[in-house]
C-alpha positions in Angstrom: 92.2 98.8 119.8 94.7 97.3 122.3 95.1 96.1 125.9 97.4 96.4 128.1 98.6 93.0 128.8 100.6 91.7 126.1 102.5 88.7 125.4 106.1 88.2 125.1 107.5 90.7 122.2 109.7 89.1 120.0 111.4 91.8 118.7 110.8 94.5 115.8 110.2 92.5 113.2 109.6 92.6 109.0 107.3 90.4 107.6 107.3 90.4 103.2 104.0 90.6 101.9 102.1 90.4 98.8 101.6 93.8 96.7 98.1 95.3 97.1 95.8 96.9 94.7 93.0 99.0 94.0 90.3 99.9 96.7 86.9 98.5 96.1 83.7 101.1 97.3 80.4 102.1 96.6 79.0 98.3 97.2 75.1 98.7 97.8 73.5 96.9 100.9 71.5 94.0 100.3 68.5 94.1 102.6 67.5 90.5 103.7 66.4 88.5 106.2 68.9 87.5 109.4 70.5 84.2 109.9 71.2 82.6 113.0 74.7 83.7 113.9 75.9 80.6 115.9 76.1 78.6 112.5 79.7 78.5 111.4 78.5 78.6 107.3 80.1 79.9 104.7 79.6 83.8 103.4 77.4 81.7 100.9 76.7 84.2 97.4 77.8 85.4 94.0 78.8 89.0 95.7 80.2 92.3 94.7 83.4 92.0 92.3 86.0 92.0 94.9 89.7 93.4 94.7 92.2 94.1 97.3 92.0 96.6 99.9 94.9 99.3 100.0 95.2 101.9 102.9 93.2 104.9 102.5 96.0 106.9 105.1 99.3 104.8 104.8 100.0 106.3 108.5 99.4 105.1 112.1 95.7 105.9 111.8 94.8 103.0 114.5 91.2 102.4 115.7 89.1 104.9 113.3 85.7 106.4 114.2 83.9 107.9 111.2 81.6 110.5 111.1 80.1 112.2 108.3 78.4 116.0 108.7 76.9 116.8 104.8 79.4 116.0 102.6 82.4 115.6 104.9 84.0 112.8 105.9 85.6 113.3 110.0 87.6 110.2 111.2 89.2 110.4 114.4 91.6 108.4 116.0 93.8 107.1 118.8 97.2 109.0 119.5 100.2 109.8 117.3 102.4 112.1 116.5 102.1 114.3 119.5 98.4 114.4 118.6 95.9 113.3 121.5 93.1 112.4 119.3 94.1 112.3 114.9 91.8 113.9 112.8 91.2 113.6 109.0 88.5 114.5 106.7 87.6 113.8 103.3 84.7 114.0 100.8 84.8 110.8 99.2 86.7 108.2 101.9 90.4 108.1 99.5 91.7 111.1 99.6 92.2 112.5 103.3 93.2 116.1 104.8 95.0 116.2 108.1 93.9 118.0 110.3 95.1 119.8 113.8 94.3 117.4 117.1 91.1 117.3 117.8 91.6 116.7 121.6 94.5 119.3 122.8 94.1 119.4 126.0 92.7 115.9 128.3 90.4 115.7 131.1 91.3 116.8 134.6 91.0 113.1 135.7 93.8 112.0 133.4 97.4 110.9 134.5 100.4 110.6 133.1 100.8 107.3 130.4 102.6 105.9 127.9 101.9 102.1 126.1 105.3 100.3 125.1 103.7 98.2 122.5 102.0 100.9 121.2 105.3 102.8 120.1 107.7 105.8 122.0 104.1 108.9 120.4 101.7 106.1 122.5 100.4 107.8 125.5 97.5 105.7 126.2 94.6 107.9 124.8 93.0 105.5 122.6 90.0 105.0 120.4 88.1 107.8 120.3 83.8 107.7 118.8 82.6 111.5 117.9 78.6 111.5 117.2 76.0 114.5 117.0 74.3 115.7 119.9 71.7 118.9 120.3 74.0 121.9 119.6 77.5 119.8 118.5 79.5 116.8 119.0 80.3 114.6 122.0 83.4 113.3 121.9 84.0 109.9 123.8 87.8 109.2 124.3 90.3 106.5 126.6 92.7 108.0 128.6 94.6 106.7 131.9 92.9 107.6 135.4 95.2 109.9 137.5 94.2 107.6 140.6 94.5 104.0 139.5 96.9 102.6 136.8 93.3 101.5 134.6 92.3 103.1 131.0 88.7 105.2 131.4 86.4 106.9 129.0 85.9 110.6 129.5 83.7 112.8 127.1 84.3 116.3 125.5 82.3 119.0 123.6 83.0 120.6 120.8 80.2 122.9 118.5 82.1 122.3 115.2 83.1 118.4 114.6 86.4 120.0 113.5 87.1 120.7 117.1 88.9 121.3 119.5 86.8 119.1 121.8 87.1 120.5 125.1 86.2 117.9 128.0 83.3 117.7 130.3 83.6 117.6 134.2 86.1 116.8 136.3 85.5 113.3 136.4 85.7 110.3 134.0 82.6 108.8 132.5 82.7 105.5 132.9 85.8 104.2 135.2 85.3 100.6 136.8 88.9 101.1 138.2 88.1 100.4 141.6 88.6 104.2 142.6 85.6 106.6 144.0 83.3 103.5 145.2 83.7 101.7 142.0 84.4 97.9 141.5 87.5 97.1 140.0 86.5 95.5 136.4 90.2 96.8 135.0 88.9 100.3 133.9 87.1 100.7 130.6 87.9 101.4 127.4 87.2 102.0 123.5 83.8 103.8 123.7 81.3 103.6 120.8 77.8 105.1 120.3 74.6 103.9 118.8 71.4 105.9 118.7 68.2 103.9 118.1 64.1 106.0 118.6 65.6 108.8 119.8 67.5 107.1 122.8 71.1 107.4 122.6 73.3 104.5 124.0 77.6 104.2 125.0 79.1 100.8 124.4 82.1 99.9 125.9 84.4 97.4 127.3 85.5 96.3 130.2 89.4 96.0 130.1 89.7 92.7 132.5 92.1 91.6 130.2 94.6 93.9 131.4 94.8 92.0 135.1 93.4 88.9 134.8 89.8 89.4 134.9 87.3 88.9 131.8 86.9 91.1 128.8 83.3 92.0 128.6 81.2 94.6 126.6 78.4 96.4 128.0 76.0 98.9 126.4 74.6 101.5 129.0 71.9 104.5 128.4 73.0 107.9 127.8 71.2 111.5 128.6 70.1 112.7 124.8 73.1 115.7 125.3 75.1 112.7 125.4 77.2 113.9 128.9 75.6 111.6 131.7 74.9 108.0 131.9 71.1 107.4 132.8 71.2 103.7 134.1 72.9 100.6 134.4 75.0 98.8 131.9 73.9 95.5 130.1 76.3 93.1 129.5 76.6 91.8 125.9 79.1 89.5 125.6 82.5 88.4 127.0 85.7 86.4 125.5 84.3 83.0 125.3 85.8 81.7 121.9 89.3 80.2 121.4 89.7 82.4 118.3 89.3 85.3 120.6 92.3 84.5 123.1 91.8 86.5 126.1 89.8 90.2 124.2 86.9 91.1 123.3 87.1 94.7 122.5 85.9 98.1 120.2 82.5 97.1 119.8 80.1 98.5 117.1 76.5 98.1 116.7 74.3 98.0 113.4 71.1 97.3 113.1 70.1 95.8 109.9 66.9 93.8 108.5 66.1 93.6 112.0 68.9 92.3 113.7 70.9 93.4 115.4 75.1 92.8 114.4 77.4 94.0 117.3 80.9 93.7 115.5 84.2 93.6 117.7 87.7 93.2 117.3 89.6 90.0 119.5 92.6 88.7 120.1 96.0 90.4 120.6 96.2 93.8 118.8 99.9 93.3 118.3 100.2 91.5 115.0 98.3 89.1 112.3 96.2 87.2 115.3 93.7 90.3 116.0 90.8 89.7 114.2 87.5 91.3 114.0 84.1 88.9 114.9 80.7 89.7 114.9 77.3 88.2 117.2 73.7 88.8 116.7 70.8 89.2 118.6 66.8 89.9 118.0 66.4 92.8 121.0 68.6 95.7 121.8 70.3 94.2 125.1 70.5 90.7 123.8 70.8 88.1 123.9 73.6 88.2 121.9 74.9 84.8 120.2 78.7 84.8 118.9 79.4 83.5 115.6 82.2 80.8 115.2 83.3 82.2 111.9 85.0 85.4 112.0 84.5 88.5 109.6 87.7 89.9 109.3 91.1 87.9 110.3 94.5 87.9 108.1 94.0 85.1 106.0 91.1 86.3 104.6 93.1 88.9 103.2 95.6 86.6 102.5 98.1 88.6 104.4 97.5 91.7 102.1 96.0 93.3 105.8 97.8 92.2 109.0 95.4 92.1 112.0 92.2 93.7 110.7 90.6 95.3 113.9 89.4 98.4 115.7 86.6 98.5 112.7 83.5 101.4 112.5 80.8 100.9 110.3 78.8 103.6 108.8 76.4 104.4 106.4 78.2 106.4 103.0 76.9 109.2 101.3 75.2 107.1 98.3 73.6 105.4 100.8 75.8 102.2 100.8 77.5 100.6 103.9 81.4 100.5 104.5 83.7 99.3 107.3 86.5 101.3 108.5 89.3 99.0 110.1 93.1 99.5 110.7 95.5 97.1 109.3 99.2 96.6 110.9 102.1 98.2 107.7 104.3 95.5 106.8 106.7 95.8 108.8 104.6 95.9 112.4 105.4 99.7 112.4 102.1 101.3 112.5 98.2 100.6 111.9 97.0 102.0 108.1 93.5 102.7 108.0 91.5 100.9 105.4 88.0 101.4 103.7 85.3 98.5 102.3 82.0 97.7 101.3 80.2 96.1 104.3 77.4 93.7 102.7 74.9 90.9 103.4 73.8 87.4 102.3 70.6 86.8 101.6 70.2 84.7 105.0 71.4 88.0 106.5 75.5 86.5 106.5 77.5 89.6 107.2 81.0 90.5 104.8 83.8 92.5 104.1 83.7 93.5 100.1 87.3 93.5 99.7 87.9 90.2 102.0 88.1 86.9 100.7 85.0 84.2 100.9 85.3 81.4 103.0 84.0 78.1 102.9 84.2 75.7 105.8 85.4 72.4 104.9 83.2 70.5 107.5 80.1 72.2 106.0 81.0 70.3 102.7 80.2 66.9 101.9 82.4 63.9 103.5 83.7 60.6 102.3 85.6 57.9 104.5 86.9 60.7 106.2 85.0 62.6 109.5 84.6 65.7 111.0 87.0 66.9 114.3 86.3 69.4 116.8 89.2 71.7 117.1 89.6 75.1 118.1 92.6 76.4 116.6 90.6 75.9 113.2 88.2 78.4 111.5 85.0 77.6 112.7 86.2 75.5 115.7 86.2 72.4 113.1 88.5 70.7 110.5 87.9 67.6 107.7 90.1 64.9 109.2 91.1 61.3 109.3 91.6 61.6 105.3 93.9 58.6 105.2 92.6 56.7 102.3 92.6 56.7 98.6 88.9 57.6 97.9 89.0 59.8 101.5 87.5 63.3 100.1 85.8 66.6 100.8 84.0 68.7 98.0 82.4 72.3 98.5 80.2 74.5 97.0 81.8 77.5 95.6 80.0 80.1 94.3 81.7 82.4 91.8 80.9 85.8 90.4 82.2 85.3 87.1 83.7 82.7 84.7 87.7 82.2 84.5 90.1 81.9 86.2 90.6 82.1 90.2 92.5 81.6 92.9 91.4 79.1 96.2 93.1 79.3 99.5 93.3 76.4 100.8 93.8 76.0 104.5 95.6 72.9 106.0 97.8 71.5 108.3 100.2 68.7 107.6 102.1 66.5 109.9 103.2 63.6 107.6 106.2 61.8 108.3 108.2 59.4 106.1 109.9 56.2 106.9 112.8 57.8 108.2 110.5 60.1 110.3 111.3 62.5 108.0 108.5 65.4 107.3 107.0 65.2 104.6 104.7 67.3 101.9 101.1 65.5 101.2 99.4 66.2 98.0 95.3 66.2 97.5 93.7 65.6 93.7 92.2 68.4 93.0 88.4 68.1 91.0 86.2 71.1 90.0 82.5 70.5 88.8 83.3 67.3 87.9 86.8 67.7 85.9 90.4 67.3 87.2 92.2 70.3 87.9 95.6 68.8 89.3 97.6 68.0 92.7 97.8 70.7 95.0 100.9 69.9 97.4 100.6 70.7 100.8 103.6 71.1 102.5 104.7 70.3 106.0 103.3 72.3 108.7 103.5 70.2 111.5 99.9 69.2 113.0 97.7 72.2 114.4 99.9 74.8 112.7 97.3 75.6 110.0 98.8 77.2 106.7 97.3 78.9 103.7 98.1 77.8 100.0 97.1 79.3 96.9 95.6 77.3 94.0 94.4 78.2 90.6 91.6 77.2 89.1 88.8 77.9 86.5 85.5 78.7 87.8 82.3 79.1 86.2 79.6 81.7 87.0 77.4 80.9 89.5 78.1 77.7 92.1 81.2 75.6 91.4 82.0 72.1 93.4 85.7 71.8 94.2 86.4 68.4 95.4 90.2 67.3 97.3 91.0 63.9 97.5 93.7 62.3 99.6 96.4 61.6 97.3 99.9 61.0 99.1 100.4 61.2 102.5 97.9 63.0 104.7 96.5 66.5 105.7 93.6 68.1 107.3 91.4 70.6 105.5 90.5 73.3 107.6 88.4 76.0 105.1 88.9 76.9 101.7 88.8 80.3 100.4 87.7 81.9 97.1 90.3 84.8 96.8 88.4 88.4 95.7 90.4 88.2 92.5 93.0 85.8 91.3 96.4 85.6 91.9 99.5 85.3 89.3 100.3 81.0 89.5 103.9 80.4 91.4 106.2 79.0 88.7 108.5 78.1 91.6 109.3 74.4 91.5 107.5 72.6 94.7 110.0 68.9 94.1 113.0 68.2 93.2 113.6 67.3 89.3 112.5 63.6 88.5 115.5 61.4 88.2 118.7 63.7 89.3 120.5 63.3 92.3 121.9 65.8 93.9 124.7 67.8 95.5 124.5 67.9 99.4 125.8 71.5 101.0 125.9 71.1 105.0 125.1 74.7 105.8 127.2 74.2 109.0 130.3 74.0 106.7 129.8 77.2 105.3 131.1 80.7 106.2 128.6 81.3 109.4 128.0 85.4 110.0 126.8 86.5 112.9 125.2 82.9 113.5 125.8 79.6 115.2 126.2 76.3 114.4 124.5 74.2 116.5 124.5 70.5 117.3 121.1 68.6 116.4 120.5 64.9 115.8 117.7 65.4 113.7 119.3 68.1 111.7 121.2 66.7 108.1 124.6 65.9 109.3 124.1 66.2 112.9 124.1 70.1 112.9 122.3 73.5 111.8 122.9 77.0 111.5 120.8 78.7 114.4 120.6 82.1 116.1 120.2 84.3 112.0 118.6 86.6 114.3 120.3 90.2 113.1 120.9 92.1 109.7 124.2 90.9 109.1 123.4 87.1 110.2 124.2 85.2 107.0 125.8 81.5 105.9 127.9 81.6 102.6 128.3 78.2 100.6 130.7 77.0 98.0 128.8 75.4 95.3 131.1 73.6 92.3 129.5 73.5 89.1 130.9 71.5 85.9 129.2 74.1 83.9 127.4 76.8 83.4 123.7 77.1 83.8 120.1 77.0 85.2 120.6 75.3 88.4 117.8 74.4 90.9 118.6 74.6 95.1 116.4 72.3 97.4 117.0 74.6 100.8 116.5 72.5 104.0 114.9 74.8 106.7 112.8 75.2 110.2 111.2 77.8 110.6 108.9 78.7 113.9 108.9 82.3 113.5 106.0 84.2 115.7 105.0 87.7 114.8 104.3 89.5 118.2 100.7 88.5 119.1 101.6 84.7 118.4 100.4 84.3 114.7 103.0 81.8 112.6 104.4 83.9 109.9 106.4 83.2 107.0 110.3 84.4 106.6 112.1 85.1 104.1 116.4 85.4 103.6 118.0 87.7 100.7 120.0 85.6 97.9 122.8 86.5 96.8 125.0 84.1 93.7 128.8 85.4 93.4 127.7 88.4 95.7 125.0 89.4 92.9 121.6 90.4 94.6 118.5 87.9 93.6 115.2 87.3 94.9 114.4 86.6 98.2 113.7 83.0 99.2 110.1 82.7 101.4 110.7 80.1 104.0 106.4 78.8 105.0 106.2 78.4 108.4 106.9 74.9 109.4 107.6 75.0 113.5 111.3 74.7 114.8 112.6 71.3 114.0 110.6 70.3 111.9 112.6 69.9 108.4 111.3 71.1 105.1 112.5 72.2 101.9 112.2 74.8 99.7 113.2 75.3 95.8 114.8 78.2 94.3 116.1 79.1 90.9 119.7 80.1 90.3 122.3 80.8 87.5 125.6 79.4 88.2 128.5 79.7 86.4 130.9 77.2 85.9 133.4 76.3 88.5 133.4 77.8 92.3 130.1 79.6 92.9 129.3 81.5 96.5 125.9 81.5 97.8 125.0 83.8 100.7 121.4 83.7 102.3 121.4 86.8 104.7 118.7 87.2 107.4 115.6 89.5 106.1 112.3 89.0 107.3 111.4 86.8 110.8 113.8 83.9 111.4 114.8 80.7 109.7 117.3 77.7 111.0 119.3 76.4 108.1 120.4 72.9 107.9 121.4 71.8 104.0 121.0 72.9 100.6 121.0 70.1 98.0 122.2 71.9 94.5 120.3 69.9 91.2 
């Protein structure tokens, strides 16, 4: 879903991704007894073979609601395209039909709207839940109240769930705005059903968010037609966990092995920080308890999803259990909708089939090292204070399979050098016993938590995976076990052993669209800054003695924010003697603090020209050192 008060946006921006591949479904559901939710553990469990998740519509299909009538499929969903309320069907939850708006005309309360953020087709009616009543389908929708500037839910009626839904009374349905007696809780939005013994229920949240008030969700009865509210609402929960900044929104309830799972989506909608979390609770009303480890969030799709959120869950027609979620495109354009296997650990754990598996690192085992509050990290708690040579933390890793597979290992890094330089630190890396290597961990700058890939060779069943400090230091947040491994970076992470190289200031290039820019703790007492548009480019000189394999160490900074705060990555486009070549990533580091990357080239001998032009996010550049 979304809300209406946003933070700062930085701009249109492109982000480069990995590729994705084929959609995993038809995942039975394990039946098995609940576990507490407050307990930050691990999605502990040889699960379902696991591959990555590509959209099912590759469109702006944002906050889905599924419904399925025999074999048919209906999703439903917020505004686009001159289209109120999407609709799509299927029979088998790939392949999707368009289908005309299912919503043509709005309720007599509604006013005017549109949602900047949400793009120039946004006219705020939002997130839409469709559900069976006696004689057809209510339709629950968000649209703006013609008498306050709040989101409210109305409902409409249609006999066929193909529509057209035609709305009911004259009046909103639920509509905390502070208009016709009501108090002002910032309107309501993103409406969701759950039917439980015959009594029908509406979920919904209060948008406080929007004007400084809290973000709460509240379940409230329902008539069985489904068109009037028959008591008050019960609050469920509100935004009380860093990870879910100042939202709490699109809730869904489940019931399964009797508990009850109420999953929502937190955070900013806007890019890779919206998430989607999940609390439990024994009764209907509550209460409910908040888990500290999310169910959905980027990194546990290793960026192959961007902002997983605005999910439904329903049951399939083999009688297996999927999510439904939106995901933003690469390029922050739109919201894809996506399709996975919902499952459960035996001690009733809740995950996504096609997300990774997480393992906290302060549920592991500890030596000379401790364990550190924090609320930036994944499960409010990271392994610190590794600062000596037998200072280690080893987890349990179960694995569905033996061979090979990739760990994401999630870290921060803040070493410095002598010359306060930063610095990459570098953890041994042991698996059931046996070295596996030296993962390096490059410099992040402390709190600004990072995500590298790591292959190893797992065997079937549980695996320990131990990482002791080797040089300098880092904290170990979580480490992932990634659905299916990932093809080894051959990319050089140091310079060659031995060979000293050739030092390129980039401020002594030709500077495009650019600035140089006077900074002590830059190489040379200067940078390139402000390679903020398409064109913005520096172009080097680089004299070879002969032609050959040669190997650039590129000094760069790198604070780039996508728009709802989340560090990204950014990448340049290479070109040697104005032949196209790979793009070179730049990790997120923070601005002004130094690190280097190494990239491949082919130079020839004599005057070679380097250009690195501006393509995804943003990147200073200080040096480039040619070995």
């Amino acid at each position: 879903m979304r809300s209406t008060n946003q933070r700062h946006h930085l701009g249109w921006i492109h982000a480069a991704m990995v590729a994705v591949v084929a959609l995993a479904l038809g995942t039975p559901v394990v039946t098995a007894s609940p576990a507490t939710a407050s307990s930050p553990h691990a999605q502990h469990g040889a699960g379902p073979a696991r591959t990555a998740p590509r959209p099912v519509i590759d469109a702006n299909f944002a906050d889905p609601d599924i419904l399925r009538v025999g074999r048919v499929y209906h999703a439903y969903a917020t505004n686009s395209g001159g289209k109120n309320i999407q609709h799509e069907t299927s029979t088998d939850l790939v392949h999707w039909t368009a289908r005309p708006d299912a919503l043509p005309t709005l309720g007599d309360w509604t006013g005017p709207c549109s949602f900047t953020p949400g793009g120039a087709t946004d006219h705020c009616v939002w997130a839409p839940d469709v559900s069976a009543v006696p004689g057809g389908y209510a339709m629950y929708y968000t649209a703006r109240d013609a008498l306050a500037p709040r989101q409210c839910i109305g409902m409409a009626f249609s006999t066929s769930p193909d529509g057209p839904f035609t709305s009911v009374g004259s009046e909103p349905l639920v509509c905390p705005d502070g208009q016709r007696g009501t108090t002002d809780l910032g309107g309501a939005i993103d409406p969701s059903t759950y039917v439980e013994n015959g009594h029908r229920y509406l979920l919904w949240k209060a948008d406080g968010n929007c004007c400084s008030l809290p973000a709460t969700i509240y379940l409230q009865p329902l008539s069985a037609d489904g068109r009037t509210l028959t008591g008050p609402p019960t609050k469920l929960i509100s935004n009380d966990l860093a990870f879910e900044g100042h939202v709490v929104e699109a809730p869904t309830l489940v019931k399964h092995a009797g508990t009850y799972y109420l999953f929502f989506s937190a955070n900013d909608f806007g890019g890779g920080n919206y998430r989607t979390g999940y609390a439990t609770a024994t009764s209907l009303t509550g209460p409910f308890t908040q888990s500290h480890t999310e169910l959905m969030t980027t990194d546990l799709f290793h960026g192959t999803v961007i902002g997983p959120g605005g999910q439904d869950v329903i049951t399939a027609a083999d009688g297996s259990t999927k999510i439904v979620f939106h995901g933003w495109d690469p390029t922050y354009s739109y919201r894809a909708m996506y399709v996975s296997g919902l499952s459960w650990s035996p001690s009733g754990v809740p995950s996504v089939d096609s997300a990774d598996t997480r393992y906290q690192a302060e549920d592991g085992v500890i030596t000379d090292a401790r364990v550190v509050n924090d609320v930036t990290a994944s499960g409010e708690a990271k392994v610190g204070n590794l600062d000596n040579s037998d200072s280690s933390v080893t987890v349990r890793i179960a694995a569905d399979h033996s061979g090979p597979a990739t760990l994401g290992i999630r870290y921060d890094n803040g070493s410095r050098d002598a010359s306060g330089n930063g610095v990459a630190a570098t953890d041994k890396v042991v698996v059931n016993g046996r070295s596996a290597g030296t993962v390096t961990l490059r410099n992040t700058a402390w709190g600004n938590w990072s995500m590298t890939p790591y292959n190893v060779h797992l065997h079937r069943g549980w695996n320990t995976v131990t990482l002791t400090k080797a040089t300098y230091y880092a904290e170990i947040d979580a480490i992932d076990l990634y659905r299916s491994p990932v093809a080894p970076d051959r990319t050089p992470t140091g310079p060659p052993p031995g060979v000293t190289p050739t030092r390129y200031e980039a401020e002594d290039g030709s500077v495009v669209d650019a600035r140089v820019i006077a900074d002590p703790s830059a190489s040379g007492g200067a940078k390139v800054g402000g390679l903020d548009n398409a064109d913005s480019s520096v172009t080097l000189t680089i004299q070879r003695a002969r032609a050959g394999r040669a190997l650039l160490g590129i000094r760069f900074g790198n604070g780039s924010l996508d728009r709802s705060g989340y560090p990204v990555a950014s990448s340049d486009l290479v070109t040697v003697d104005g032949r196209r070549t790979a793009d070179v990533t730049f990790p997120n580091t923070t601005w002004d603090n130094w690190s280097t990357v190494y990239y491949p080239v082919q130079l020839h001998r004599g005057s070679n020209t380097v250009t690195f032009t501006k393509s995804t996010f943003y990147a200073e550049l200080d040096a480039v050192d040619v070995y």
